[in-house]
N, C-alpha and C positions, 0 to 999 in steps of 0.2 A: 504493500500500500504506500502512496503517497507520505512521505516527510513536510510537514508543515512546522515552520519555527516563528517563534516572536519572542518579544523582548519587554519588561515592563519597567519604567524607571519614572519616576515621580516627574512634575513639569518644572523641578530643579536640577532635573538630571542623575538623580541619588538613585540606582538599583532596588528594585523593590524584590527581598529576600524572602521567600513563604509565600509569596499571594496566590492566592487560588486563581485559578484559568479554569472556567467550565465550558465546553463545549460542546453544544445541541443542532441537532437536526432538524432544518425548518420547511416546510410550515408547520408551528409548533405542534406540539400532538400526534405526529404520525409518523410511522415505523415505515422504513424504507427498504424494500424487498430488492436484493441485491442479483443482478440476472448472471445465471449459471451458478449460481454457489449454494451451499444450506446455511446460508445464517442471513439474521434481517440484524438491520440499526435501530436498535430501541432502545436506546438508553445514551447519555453521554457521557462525556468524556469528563475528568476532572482531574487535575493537576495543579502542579504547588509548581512555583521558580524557585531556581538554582538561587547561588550567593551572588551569583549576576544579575539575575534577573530575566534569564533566560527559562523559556521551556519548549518542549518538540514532542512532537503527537505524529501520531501513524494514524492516517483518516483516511475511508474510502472515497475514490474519487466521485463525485457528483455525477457524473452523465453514466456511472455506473449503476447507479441505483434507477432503476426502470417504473419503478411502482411505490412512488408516484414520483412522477418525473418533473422536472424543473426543482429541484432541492437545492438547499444552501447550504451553511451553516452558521450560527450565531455565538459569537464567541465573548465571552464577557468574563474580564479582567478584574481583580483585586473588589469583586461583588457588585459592583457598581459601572463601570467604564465597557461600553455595548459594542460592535461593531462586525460586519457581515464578512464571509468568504465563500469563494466558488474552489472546491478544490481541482486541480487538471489531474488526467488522467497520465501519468506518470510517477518516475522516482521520485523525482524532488531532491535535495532538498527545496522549499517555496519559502518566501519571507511570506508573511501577512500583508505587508503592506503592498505587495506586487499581486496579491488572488484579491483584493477586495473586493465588492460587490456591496450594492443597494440591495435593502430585503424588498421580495417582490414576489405577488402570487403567482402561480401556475397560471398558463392559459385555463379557461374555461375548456377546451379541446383536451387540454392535457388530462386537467384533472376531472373531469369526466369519463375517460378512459381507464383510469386510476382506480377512482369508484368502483366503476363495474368490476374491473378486473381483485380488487381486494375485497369485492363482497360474495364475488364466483369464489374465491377462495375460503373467506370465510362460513359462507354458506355451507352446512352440512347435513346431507339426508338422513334421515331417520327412520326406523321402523314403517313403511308402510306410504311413505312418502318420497318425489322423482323430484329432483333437480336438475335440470336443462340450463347451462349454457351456453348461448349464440355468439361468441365474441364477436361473429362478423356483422351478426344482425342486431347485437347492442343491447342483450335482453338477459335476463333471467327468469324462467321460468318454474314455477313453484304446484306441481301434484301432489294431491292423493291417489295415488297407487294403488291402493286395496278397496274389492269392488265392496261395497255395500255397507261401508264403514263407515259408525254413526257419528256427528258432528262433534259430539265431547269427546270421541276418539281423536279425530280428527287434528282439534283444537288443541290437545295435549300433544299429540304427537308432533305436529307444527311449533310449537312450544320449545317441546325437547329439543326439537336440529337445527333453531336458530340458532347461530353466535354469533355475539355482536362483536367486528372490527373496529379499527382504531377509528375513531369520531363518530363510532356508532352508540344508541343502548336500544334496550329490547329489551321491554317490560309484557308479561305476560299475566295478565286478567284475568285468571280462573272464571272468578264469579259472572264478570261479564261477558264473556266470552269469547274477548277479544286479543289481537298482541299488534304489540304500537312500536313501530319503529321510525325513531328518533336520531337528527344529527346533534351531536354533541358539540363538533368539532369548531372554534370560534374560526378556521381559516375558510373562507365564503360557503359558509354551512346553507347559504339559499342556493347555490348550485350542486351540492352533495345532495342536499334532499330532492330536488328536481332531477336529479341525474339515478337515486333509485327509484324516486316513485315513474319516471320513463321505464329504466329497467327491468322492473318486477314486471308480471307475467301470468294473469290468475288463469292455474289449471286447473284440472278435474276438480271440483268439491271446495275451490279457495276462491273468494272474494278480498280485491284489494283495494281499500278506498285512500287516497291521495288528499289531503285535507290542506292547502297550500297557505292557506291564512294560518291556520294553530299550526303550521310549519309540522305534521304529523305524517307517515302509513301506516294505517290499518290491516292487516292481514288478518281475515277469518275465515274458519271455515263453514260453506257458504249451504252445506247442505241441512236440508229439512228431516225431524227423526223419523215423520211418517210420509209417504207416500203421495200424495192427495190426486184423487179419483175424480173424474166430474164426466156427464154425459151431455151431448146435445143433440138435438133434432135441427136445428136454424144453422144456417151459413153463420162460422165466427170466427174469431182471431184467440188465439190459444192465448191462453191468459201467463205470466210469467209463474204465479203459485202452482200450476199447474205439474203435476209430471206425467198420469194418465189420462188420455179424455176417449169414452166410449162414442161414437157414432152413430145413431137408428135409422139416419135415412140418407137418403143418397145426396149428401150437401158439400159446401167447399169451407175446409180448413184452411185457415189463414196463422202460419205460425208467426212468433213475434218476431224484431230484429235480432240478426243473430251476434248485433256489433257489444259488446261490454257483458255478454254472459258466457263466455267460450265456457265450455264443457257441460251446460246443462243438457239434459234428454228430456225427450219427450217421447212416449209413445203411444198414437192413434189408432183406435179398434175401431174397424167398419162392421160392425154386427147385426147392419139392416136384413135382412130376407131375401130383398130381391136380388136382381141382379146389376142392380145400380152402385159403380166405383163413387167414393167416398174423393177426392180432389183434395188435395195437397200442398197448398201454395206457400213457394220460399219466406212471402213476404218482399212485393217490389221486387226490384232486381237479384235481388240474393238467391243463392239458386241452393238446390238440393240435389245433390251429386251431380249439379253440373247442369241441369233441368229447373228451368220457373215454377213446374207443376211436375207432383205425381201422383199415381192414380194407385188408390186402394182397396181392390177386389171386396165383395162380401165374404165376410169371414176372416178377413187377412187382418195383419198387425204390423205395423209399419213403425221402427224405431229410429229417430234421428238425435243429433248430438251436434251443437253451436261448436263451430271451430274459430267463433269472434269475430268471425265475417262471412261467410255462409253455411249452408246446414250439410252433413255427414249421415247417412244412412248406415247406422252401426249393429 
């Protein structure tokens, strides 16, 4: 690693002998994942001057540390006396006064990138629950995994295989039901939370609600313990409570939009007599395996499933 030196001496020029030098990793608060190696920067550095007033630190270089990129470091002398460096990726030795550097935040690009990629890692499945990935599509996406699994399951289980990363917390509600993930971190915490509440991803049996004024996410789990049944006779639009609806006569199902509820199902019984098909519509444009309408024999059962933007015949 990199040789960085400096020197402390009063503004009478007197060596200052014992003073503490600490040295941190900025933007304050977070731990810098260092690419191709197993160790991160969480913690800093602290040291005492010589009878000179000399001292010398072994830092990783800055453009080494990937996650989250654009890093400094802030280094502050005899407790009090502040001042920034960029280290180069080299021996060194460096003086301090030839790496200096203004503190300054990350791009928004940067550390958006950053985000995602330290909450993919943090992020951990658990019992019963699928975590997805996209780096290219800029997302993470959060299932229940196990078919039939009731919401306090659910709920607990989503619970368990959060951990919260650096400028993260993750409070979990028992009684309410809900888990609230929150940016901690004072370095532009309105683009960390904009950047996971984009992120997040509700799959099968999760609802996730983005609450940008209480600067909040929401993550529940979205299913109902019972079932709920309902029949009609008249032309209608599937109601969102809905999960089964029987049919008695030959009329057109209208399902709801399939945009903000990916993973619900529904499934339509045509149990009229005759011979008259029960009619299927996506809802507007949205289509159902590819088709505006489909058509559902007497007798037949037709299950579909919201992929967040048109409907899945599953």
């Amino acid at each position: 690693m990199p040789t960085v030196q400096g020197t402390c001496k009063t503004a009478a020029g007197a060596a200052l002998d014992g003073a503490e030098v600490l040295i941190e990793l900025m933007p304050e608060g977070i731990v810098g994942f260092v690419a191709g190696s197993d160790y991160e920067v969480s913690a800093p550095a602290v040291l005492t001057t010589d009878a000179s007033g000399n001292w010398s630190a072994s830092l990783v270089a800055n453009s080494l540390i990937t996650i989250p990129t654009g890093t400094y470091y802030k280094v502050t002398e005899n407790e009090k006396y502040t001042y920034y460096i960029s280290v180069p990726n080299g021996a060194g030795p460096y003086r301090v006064e030839d790496i200096l550097t203004a503190p300054f935040p990350p791009s928004v690009d940067d550390l958006a990138e950053s985000i995602r990629d330290v909450m993919g890692i943090a992020l951990q499945a658990g019992t019963g629950i699928t975590i997805t990935v996209n780096d290219a599509g800029d997302t993470i996406t959060i299932a229940a995994s196990g078919g039939g699994t009731d919401a306090e399951t659910v709920r607990d289980i989503i619970g368990a295989a959060l951990v919260a990363g650096a400028g993260i917390s993750i409070v979990v509600d028992d009684p309410g039901d809900t888990i609230t993930i929150t940016a901690t971190s004072s370095v532009d915490a309105e683009v960390i939370r904009d950047t996971i509440g984009t992120a997040l991803v509700a799959g099968a049996g999760i609802s996730i609600v983005v609450n940008d004024p209480a600067d909040t996410i929401t993550i529940a789990a979205s299913g109902t313990p019972a079932a709920t049944w309902t029949t009609r006779t008249t032309d209608f639009t599937v109601s969102n409570d809905w999960e089964y609806c029987e049919v008695t006569a030959d009329r057109t199902a209208t399902l709801p939009t399939a945009v903000g509820i990916g993973g619900k199902p529904y499934e339509i019984t045509n149990s009229h007599l005759s011979t008259a098909d029960v009619v299927l519509d996506g809802n507007g444009s949205q289509t159902i395996n590819g088709l505006l309408t489909i058509r559902i024999p007497p007798g037949s059962t037709l299950k579909v499933r919201s992929n967040n933007a048109n409907w899945q015949i599953v």
